[in-house]
mmCIF file of the N, C-alpha and C atoms, coordinates in Angstrom:
data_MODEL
# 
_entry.id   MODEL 
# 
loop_
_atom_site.group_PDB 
_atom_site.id 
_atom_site.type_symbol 
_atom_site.label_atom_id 
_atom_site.label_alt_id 
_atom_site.label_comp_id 
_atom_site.label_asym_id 
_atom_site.label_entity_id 
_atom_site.label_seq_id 
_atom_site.pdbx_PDB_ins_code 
_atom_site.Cartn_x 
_atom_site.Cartn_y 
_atom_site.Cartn_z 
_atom_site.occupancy 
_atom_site.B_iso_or_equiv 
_atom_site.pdbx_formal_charge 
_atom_site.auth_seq_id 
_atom_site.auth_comp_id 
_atom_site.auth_asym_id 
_atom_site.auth_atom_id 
_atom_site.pdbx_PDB_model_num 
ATOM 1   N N  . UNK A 1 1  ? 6.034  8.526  5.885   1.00 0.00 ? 1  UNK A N  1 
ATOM 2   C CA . UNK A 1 1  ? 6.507  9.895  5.922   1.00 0.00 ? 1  UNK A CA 1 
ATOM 3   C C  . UNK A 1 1  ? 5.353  10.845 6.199   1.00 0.00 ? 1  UNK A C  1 
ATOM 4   N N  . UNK A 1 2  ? 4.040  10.834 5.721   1.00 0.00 ? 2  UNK A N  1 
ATOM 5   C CA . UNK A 1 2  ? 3.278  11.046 5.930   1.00 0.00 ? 2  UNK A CA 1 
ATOM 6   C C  . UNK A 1 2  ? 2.612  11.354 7.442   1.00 0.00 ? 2  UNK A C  1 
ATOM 7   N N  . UNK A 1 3  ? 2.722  10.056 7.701   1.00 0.00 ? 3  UNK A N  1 
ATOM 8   C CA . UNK A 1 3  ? 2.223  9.998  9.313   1.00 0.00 ? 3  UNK A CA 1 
ATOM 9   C C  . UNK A 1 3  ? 3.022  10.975 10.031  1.00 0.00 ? 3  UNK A C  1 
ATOM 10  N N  . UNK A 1 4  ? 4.301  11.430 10.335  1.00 0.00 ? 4  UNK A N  1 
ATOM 11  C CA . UNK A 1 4  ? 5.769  11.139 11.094  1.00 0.00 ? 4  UNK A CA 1 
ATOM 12  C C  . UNK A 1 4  ? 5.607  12.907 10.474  1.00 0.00 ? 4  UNK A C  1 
ATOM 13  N N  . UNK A 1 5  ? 5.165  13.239 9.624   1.00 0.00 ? 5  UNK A N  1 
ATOM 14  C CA . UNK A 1 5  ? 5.111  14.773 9.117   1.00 0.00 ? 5  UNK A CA 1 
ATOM 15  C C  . UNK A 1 5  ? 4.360  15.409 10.167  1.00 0.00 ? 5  UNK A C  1 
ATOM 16  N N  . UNK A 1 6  ? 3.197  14.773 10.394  1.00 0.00 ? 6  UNK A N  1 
ATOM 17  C CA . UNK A 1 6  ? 2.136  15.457 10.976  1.00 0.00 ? 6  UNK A CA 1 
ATOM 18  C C  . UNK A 1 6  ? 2.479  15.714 12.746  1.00 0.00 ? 6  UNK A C  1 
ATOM 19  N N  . UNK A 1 7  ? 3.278  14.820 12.777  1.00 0.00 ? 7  UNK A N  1 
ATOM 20  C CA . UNK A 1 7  ? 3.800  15.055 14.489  1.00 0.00 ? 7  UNK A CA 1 
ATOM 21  C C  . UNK A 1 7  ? 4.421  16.243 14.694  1.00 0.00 ? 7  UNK A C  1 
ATOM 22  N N  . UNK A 1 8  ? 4.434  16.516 16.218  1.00 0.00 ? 8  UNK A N  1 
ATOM 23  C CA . UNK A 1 8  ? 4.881  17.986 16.678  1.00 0.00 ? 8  UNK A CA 1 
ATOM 24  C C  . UNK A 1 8  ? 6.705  17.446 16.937  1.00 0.00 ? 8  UNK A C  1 
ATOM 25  N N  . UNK A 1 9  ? 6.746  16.394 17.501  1.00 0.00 ? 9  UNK A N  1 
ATOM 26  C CA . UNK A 1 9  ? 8.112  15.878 18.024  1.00 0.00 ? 9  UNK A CA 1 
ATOM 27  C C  . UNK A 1 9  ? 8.857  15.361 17.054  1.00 0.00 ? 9  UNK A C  1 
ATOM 28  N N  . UNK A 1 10 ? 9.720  15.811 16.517  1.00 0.00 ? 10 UNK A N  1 
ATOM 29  C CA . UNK A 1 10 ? 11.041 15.545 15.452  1.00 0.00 ? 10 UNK A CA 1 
ATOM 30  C C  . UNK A 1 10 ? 11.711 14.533 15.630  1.00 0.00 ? 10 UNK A C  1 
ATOM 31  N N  . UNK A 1 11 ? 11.478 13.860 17.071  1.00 0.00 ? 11 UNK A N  1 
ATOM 32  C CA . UNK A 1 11 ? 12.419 12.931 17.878  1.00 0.00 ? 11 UNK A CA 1 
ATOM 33  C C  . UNK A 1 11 ? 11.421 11.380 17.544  1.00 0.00 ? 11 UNK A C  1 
ATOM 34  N N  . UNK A 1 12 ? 10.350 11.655 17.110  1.00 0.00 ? 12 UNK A N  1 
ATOM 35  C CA . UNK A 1 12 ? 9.518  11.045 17.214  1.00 0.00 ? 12 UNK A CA 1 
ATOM 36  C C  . UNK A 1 12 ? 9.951  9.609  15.984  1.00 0.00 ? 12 UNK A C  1 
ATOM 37  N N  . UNK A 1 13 ? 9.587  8.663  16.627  1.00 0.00 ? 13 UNK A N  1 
ATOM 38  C CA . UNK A 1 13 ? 9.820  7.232  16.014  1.00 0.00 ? 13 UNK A CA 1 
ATOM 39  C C  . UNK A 1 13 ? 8.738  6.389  15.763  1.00 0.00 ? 13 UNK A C  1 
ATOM 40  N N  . UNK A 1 14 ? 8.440  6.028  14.235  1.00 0.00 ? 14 UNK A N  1 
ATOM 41  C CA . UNK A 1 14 ? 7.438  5.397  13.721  1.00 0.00 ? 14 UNK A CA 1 
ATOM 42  C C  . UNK A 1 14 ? 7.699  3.589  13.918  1.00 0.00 ? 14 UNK A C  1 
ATOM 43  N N  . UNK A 1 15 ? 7.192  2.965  13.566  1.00 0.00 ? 15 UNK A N  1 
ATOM 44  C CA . UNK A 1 15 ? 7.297  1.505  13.568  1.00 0.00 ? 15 UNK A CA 1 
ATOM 45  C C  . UNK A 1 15 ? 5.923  0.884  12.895  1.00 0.00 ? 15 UNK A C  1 
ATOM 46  N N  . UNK A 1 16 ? 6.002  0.316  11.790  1.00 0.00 ? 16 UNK A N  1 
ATOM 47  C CA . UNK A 1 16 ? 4.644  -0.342 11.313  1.00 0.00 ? 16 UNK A CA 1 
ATOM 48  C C  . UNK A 1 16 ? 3.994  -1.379 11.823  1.00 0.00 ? 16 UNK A C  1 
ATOM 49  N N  . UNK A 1 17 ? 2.909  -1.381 12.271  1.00 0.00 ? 17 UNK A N  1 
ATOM 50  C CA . UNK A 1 17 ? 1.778  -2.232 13.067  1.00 0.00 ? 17 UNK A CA 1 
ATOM 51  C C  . UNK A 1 17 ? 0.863  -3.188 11.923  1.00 0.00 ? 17 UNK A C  1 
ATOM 52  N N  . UNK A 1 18 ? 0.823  -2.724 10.612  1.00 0.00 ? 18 UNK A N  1 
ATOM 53  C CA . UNK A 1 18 ? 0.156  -3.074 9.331   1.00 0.00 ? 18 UNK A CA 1 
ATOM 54  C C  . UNK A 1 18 ? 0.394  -2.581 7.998   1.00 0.00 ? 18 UNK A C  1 
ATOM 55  N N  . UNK A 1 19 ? 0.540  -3.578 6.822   1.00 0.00 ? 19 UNK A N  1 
ATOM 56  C CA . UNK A 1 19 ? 0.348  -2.779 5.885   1.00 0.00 ? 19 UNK A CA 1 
ATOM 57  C C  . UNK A 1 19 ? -0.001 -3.315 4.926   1.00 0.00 ? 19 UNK A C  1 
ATOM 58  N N  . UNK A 1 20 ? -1.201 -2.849 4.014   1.00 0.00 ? 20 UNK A N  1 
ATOM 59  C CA . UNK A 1 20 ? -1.433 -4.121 2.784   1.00 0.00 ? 20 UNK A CA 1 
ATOM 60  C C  . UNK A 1 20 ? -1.370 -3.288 1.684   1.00 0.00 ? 20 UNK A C  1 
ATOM 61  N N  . UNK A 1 21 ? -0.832 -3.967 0.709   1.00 0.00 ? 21 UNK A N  1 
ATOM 62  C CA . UNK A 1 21 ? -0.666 -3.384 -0.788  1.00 0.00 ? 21 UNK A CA 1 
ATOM 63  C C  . UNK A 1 21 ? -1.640 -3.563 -1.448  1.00 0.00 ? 21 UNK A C  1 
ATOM 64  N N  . UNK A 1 22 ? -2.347 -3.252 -2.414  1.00 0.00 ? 22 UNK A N  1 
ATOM 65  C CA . UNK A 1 22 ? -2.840 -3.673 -3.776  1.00 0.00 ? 22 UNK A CA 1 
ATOM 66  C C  . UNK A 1 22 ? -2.201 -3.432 -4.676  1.00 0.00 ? 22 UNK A C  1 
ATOM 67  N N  . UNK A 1 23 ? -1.528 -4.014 -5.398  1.00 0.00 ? 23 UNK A N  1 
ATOM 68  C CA . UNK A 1 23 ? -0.965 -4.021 -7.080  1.00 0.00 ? 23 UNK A CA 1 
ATOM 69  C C  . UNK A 1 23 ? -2.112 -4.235 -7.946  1.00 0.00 ? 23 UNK A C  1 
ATOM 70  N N  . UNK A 1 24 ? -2.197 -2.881 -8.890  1.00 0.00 ? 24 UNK A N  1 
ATOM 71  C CA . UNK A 1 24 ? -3.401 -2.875 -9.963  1.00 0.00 ? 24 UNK A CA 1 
ATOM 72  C C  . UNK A 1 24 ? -3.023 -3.046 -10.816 1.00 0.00 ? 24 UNK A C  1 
ATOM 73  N N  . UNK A 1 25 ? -2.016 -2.487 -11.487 1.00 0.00 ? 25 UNK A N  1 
ATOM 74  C CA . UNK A 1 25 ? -1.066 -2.723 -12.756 1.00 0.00 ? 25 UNK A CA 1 
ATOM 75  C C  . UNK A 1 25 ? 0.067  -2.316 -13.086 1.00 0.00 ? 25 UNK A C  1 
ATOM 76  N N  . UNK A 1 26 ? 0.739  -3.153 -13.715 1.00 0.00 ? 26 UNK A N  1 
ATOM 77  C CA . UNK A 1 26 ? 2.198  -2.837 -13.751 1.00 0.00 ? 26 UNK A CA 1 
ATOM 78  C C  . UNK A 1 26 ? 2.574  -1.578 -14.093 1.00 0.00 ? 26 UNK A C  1 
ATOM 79  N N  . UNK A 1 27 ? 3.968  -1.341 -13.460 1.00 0.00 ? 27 UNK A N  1 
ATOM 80  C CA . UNK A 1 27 ? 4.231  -0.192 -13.803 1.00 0.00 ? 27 UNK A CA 1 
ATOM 81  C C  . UNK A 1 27 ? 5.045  -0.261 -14.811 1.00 0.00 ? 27 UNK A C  1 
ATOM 82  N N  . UNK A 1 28 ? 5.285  1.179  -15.385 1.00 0.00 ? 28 UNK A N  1 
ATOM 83  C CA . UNK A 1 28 ? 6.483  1.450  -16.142 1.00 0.00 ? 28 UNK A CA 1 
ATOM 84  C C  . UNK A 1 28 ? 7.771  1.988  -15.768 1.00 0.00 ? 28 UNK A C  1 
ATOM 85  N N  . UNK A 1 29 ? 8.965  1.300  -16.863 1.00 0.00 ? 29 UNK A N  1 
ATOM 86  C CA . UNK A 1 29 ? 10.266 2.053  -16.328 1.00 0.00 ? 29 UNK A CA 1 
ATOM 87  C C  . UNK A 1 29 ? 10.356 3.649  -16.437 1.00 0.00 ? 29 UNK A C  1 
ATOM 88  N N  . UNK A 1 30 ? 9.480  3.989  -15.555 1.00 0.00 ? 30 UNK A N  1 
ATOM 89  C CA . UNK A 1 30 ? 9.556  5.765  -15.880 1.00 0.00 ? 30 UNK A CA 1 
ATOM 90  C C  . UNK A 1 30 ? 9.101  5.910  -14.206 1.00 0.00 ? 30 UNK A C  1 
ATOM 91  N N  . UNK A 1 31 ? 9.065  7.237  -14.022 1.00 0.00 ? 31 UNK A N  1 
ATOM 92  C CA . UNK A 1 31 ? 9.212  7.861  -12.657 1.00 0.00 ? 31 UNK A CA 1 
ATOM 93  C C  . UNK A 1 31 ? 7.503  7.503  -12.326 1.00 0.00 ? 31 UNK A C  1 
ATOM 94  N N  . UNK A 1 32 ? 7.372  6.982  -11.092 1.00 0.00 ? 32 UNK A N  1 
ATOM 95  C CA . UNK A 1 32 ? 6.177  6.990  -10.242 1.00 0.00 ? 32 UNK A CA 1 
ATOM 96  C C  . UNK A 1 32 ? 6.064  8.033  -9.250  1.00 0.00 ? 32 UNK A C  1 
ATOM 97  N N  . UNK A 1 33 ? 5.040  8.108  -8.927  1.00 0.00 ? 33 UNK A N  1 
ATOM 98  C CA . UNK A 1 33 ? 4.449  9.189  -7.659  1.00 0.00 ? 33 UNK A CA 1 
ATOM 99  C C  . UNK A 1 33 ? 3.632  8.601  -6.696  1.00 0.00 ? 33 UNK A C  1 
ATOM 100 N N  . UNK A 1 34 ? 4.091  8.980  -5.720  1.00 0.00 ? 34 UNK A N  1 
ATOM 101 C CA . UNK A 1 34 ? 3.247  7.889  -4.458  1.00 0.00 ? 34 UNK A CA 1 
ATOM 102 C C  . UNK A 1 34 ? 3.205  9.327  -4.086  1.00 0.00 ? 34 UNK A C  1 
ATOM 103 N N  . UNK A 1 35 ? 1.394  9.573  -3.434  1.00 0.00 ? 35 UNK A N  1 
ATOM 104 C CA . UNK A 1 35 ? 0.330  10.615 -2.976  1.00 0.00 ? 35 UNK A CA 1 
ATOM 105 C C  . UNK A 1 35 ? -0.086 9.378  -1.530  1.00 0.00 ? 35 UNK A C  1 
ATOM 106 N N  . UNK A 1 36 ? 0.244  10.312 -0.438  1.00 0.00 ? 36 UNK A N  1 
ATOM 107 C CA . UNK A 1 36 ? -0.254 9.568  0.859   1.00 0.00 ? 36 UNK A CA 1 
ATOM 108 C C  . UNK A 1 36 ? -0.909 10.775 1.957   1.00 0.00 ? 36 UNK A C  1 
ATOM 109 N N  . UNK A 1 37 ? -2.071 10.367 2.332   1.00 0.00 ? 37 UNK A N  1 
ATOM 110 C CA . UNK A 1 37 ? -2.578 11.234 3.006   1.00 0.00 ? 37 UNK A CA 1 
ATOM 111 C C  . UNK A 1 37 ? -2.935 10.200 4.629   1.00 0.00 ? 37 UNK A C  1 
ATOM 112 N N  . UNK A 1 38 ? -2.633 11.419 5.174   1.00 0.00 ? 38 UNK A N  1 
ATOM 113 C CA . UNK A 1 38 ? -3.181 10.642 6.532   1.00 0.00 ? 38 UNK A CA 1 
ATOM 114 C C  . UNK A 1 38 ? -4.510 10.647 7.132   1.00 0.00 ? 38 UNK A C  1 
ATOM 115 N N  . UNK A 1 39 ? -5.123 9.306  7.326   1.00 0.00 ? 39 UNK A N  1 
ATOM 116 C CA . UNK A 1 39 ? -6.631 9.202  7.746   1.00 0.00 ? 39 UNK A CA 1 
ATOM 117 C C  . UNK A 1 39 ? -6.965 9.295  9.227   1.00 0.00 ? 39 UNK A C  1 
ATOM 118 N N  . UNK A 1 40 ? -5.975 9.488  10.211  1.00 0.00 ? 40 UNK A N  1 
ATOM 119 C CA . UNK A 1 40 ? -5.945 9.822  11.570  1.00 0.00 ? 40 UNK A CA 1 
ATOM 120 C C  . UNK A 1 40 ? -4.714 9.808  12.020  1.00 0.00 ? 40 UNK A C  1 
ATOM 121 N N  . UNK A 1 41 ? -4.785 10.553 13.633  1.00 0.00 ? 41 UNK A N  1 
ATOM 122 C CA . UNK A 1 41 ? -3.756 10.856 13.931  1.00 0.00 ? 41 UNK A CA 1 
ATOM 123 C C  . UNK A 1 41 ? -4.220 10.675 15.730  1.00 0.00 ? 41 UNK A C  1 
ATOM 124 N N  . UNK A 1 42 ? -3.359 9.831  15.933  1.00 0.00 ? 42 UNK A N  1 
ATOM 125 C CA . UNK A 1 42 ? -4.012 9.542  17.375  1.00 0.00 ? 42 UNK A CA 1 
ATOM 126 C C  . UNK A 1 42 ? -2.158 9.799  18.376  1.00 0.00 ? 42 UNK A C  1 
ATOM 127 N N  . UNK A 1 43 ? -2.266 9.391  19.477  1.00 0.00 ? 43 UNK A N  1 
ATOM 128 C CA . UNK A 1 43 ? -1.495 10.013 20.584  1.00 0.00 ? 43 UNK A CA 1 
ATOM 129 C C  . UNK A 1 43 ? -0.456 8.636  20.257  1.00 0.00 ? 43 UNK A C  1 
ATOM 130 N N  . UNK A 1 44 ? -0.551 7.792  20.041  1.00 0.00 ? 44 UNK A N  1 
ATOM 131 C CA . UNK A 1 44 ? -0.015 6.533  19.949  1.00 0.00 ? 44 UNK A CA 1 
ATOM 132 C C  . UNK A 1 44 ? -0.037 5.353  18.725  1.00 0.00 ? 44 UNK A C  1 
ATOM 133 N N  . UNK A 1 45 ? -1.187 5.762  17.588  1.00 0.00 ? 45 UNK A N  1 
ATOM 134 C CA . UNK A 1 45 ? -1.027 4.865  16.338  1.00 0.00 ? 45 UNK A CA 1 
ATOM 135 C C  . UNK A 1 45 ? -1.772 6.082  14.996  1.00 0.00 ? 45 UNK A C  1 
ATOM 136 N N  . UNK A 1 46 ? -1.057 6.041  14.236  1.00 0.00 ? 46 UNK A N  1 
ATOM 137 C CA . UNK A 1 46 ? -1.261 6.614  12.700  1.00 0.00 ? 46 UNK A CA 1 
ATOM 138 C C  . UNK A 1 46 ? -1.557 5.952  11.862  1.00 0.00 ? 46 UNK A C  1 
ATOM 139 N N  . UNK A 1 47 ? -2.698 6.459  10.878  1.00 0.00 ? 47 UNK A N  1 
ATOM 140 C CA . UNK A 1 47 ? -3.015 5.272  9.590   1.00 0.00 ? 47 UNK A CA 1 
ATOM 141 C C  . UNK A 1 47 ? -2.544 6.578  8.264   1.00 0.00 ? 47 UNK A C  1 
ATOM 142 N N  . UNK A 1 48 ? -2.542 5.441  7.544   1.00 0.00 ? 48 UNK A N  1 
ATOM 143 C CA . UNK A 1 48 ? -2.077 6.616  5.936   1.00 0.00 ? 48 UNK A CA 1 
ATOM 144 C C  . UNK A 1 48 ? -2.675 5.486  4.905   1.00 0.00 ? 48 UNK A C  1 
ATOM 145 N N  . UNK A 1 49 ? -3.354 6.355  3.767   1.00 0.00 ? 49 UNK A N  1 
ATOM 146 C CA . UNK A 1 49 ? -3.161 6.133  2.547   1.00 0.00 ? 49 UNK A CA 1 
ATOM 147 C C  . UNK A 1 49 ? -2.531 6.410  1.449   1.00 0.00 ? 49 UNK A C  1 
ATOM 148 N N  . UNK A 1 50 ? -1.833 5.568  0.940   1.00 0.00 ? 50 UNK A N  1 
ATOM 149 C CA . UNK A 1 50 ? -0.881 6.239  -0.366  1.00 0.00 ? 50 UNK A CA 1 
ATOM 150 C C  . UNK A 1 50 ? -1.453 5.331  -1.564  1.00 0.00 ? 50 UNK A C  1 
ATOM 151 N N  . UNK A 1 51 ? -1.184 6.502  -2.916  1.00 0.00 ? 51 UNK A N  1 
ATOM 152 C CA . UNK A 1 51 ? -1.681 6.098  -4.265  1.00 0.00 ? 51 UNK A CA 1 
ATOM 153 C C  . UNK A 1 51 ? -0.390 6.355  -4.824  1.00 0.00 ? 51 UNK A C  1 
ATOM 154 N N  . UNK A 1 52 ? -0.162 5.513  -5.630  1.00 0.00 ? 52 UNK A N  1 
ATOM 155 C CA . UNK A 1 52 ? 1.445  4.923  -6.548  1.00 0.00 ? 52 UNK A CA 1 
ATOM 156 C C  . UNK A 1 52 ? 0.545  5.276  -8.022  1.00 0.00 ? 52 UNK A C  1 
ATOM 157 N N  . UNK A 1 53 ? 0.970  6.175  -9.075  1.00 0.00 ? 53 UNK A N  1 
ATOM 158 C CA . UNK A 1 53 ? 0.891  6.573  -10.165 1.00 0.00 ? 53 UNK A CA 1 
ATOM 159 C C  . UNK A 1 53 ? 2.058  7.191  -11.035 1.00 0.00 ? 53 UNK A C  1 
ATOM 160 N N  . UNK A 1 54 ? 1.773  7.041  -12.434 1.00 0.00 ? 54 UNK A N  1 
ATOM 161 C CA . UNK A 1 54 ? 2.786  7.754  -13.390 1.00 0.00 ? 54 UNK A CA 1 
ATOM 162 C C  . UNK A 1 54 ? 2.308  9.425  -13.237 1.00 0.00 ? 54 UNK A C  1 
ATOM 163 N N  . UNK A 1 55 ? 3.402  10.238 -13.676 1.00 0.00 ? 55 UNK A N  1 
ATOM 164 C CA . UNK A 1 55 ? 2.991  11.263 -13.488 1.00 0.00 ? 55 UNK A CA 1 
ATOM 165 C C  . UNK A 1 55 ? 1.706  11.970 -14.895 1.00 0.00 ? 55 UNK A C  1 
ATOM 166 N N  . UNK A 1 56 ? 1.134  12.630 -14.558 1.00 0.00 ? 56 UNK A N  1 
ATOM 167 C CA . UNK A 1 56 ? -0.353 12.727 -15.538 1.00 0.00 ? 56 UNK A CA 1 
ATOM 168 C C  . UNK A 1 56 ? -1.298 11.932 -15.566 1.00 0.00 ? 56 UNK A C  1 
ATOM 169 N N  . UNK A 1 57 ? -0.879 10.618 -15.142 1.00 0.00 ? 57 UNK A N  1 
ATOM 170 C CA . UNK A 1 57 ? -2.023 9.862  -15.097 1.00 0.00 ? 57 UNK A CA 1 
ATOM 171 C C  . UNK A 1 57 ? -2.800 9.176  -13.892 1.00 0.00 ? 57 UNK A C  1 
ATOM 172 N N  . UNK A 1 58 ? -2.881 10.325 -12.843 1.00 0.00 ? 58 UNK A N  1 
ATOM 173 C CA . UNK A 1 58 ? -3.606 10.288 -11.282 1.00 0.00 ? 58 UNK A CA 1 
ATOM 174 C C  . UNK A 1 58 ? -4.739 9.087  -11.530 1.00 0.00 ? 58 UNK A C  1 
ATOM 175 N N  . UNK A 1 59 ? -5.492 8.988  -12.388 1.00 0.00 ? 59 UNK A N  1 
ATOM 176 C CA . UNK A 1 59 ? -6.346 7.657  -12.477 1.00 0.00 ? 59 UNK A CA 1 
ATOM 177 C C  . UNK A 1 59 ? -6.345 6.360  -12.896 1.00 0.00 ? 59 UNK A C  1 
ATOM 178 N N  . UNK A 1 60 ? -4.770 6.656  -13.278 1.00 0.00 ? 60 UNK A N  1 
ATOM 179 C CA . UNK A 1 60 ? -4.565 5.128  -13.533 1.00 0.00 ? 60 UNK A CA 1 
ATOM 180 C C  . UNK A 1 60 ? -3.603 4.246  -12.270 1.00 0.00 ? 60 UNK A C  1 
ATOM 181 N N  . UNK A 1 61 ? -3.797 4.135  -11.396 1.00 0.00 ? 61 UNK A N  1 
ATOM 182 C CA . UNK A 1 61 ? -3.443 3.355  -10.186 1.00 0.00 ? 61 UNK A CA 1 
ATOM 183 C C  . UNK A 1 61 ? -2.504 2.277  -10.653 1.00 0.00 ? 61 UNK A C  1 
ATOM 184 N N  . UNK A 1 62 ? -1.351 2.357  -10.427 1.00 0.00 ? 62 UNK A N  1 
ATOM 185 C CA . UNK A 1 62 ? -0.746 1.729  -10.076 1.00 0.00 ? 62 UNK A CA 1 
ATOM 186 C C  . UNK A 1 62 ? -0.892 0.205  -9.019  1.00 0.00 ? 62 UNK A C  1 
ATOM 187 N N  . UNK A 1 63 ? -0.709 1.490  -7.744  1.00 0.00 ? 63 UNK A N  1 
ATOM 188 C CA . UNK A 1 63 ? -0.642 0.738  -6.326  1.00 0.00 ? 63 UNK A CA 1 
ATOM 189 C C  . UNK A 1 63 ? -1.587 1.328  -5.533  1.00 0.00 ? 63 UNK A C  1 
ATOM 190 N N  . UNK A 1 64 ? -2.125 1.218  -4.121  1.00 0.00 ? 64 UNK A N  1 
ATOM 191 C CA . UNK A 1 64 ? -2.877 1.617  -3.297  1.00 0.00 ? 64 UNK A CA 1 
ATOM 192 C C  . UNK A 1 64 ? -2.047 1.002  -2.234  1.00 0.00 ? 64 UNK A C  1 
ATOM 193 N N  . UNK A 1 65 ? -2.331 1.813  -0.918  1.00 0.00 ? 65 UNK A N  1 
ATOM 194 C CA . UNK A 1 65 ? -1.944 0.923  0.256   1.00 0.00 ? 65 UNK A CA 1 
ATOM 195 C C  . UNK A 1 65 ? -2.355 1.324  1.393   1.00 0.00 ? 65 UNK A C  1 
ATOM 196 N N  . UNK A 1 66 ? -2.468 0.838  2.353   1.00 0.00 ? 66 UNK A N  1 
ATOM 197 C CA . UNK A 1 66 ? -2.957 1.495  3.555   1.00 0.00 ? 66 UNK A CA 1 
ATOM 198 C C  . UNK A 1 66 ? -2.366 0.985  5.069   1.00 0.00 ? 66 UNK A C  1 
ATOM 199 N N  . UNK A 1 67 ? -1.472 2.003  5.440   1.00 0.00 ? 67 UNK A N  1 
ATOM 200 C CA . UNK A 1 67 ? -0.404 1.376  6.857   1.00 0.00 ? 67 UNK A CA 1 
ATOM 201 C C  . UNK A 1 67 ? -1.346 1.918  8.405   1.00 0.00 ? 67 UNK A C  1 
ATOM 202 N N  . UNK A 1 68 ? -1.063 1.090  9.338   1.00 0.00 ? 68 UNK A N  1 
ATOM 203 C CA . UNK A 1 68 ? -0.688 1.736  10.755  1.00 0.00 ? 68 UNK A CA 1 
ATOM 204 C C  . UNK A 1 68 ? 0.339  1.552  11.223  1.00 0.00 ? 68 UNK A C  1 
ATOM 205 N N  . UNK A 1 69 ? 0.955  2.743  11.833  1.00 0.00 ? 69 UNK A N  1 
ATOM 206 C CA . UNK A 1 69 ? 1.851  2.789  12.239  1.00 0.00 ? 69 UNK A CA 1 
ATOM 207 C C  . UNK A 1 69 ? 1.808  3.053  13.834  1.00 0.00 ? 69 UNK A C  1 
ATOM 208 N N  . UNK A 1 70 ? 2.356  2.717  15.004  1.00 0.00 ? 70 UNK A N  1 
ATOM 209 C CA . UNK A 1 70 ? 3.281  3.028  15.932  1.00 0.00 ? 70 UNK A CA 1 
ATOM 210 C C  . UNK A 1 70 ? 3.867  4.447  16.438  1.00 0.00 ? 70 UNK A C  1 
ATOM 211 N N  . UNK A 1 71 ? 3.728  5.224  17.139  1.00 0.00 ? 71 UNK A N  1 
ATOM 212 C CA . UNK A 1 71 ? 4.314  6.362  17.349  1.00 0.00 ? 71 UNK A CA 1 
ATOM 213 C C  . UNK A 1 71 ? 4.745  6.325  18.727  1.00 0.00 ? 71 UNK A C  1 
ATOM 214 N N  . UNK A 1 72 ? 5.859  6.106  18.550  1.00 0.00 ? 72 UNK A N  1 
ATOM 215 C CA . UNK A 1 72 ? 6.802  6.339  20.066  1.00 0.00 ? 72 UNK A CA 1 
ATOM 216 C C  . UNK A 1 72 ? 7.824  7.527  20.179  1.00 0.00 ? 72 UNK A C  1 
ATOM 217 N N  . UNK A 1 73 ? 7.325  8.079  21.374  1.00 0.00 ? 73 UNK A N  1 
ATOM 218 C CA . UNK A 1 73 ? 8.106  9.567  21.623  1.00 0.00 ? 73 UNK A CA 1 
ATOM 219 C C  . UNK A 1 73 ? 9.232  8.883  22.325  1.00 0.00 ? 73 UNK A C  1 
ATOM 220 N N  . UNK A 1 74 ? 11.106 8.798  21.875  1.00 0.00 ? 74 UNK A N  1 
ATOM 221 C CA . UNK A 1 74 ? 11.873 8.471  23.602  1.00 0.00 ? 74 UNK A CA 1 
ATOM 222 C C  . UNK A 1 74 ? 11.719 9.661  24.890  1.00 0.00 ? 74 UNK A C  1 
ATOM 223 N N  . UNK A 1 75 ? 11.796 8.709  26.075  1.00 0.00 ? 75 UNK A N  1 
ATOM 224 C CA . UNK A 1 75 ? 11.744 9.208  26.959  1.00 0.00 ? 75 UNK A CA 1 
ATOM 225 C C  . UNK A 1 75 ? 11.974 10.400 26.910  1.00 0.00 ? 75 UNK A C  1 
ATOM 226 N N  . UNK A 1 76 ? 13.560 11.081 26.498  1.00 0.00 ? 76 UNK A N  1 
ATOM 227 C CA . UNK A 1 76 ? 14.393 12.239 26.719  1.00 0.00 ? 76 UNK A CA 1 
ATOM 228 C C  . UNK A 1 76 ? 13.843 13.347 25.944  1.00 0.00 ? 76 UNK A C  1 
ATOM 229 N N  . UNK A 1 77 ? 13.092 13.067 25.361  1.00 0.00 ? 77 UNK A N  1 
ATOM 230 C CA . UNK A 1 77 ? 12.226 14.101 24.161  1.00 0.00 ? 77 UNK A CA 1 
ATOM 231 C C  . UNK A 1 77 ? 10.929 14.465 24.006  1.00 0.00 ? 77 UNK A C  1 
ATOM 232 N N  . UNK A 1 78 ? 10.424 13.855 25.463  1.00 0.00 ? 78 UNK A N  1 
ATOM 233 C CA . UNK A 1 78 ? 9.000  14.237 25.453  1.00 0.00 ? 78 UNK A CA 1 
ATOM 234 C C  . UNK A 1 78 ? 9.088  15.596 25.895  1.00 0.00 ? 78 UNK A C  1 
ATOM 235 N N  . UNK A 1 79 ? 7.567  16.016 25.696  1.00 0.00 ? 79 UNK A N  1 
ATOM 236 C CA . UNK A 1 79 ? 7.594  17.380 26.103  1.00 0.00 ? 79 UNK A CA 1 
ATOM 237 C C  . UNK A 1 79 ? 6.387  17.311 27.537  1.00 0.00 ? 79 UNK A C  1 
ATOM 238 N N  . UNK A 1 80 ? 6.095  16.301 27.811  1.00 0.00 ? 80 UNK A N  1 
ATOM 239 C CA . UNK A 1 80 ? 4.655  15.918 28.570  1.00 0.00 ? 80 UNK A CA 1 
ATOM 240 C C  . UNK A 1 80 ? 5.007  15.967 29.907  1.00 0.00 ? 80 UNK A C  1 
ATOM 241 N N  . UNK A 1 81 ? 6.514  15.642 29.869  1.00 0.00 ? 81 UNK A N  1 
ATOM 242 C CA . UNK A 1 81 ? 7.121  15.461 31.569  1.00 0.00 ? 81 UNK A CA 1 
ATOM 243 C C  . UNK A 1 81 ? 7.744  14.491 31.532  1.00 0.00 ? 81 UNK A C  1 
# 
C-alpha cells in the first residue's frame, strides 16, 4: 500500500517481485500496527519497509519485512502516450 500510495496513476497495478519476513516475537491477541515506508521509487519496481508492532510499544518488533514490487501502468491509462 505503501509503494502504490506514492504513484501519480490510480490505475496503477502492483505485483510482488520479493518478499522476506522476519518474525521476532509472537504476537498478541490484541490489535497490531504495521508502519511501512518506502525506500525507493523507480519508473518500474518499488521497495518498502514495514514494522508489525502492538500499539505503544514501537520497540518491541513484532515483524519486519522488506518487499519489491512491480509497477505496471495498463496501456489505456498511461499518461506518457
Amino acid at each position: 500500500m505503501a509503494v502504490w500510495s506514492m504513484l501519480d496513476n490510480p490505475a496503477a497495478r502492483l505485483s510482488t517481485v520479493d518478499m522476506r519476513v522476519d518474525y521476532l516475537r509472537p504476537g498478541k491477541q490484541e490489535k497490531l500496527i504495521a508502519a511501512s515506508h518506502v525506500v525507493r521509487l523507480g519508473a518500474r519496481l518499488g521497495w518498502a519497509d514495514v514494522r508489525l508492532y502492538h500499539p505503544g510499544r514501537e520497540n518491541e518488533l513484532v515483524a519486519t519485512a522488506r518487499a519489491v514490487y512491480t509497477i505496471k501502468i495498463p496501456k489505456h491509462a498511461r499518461t506518457d502516450g
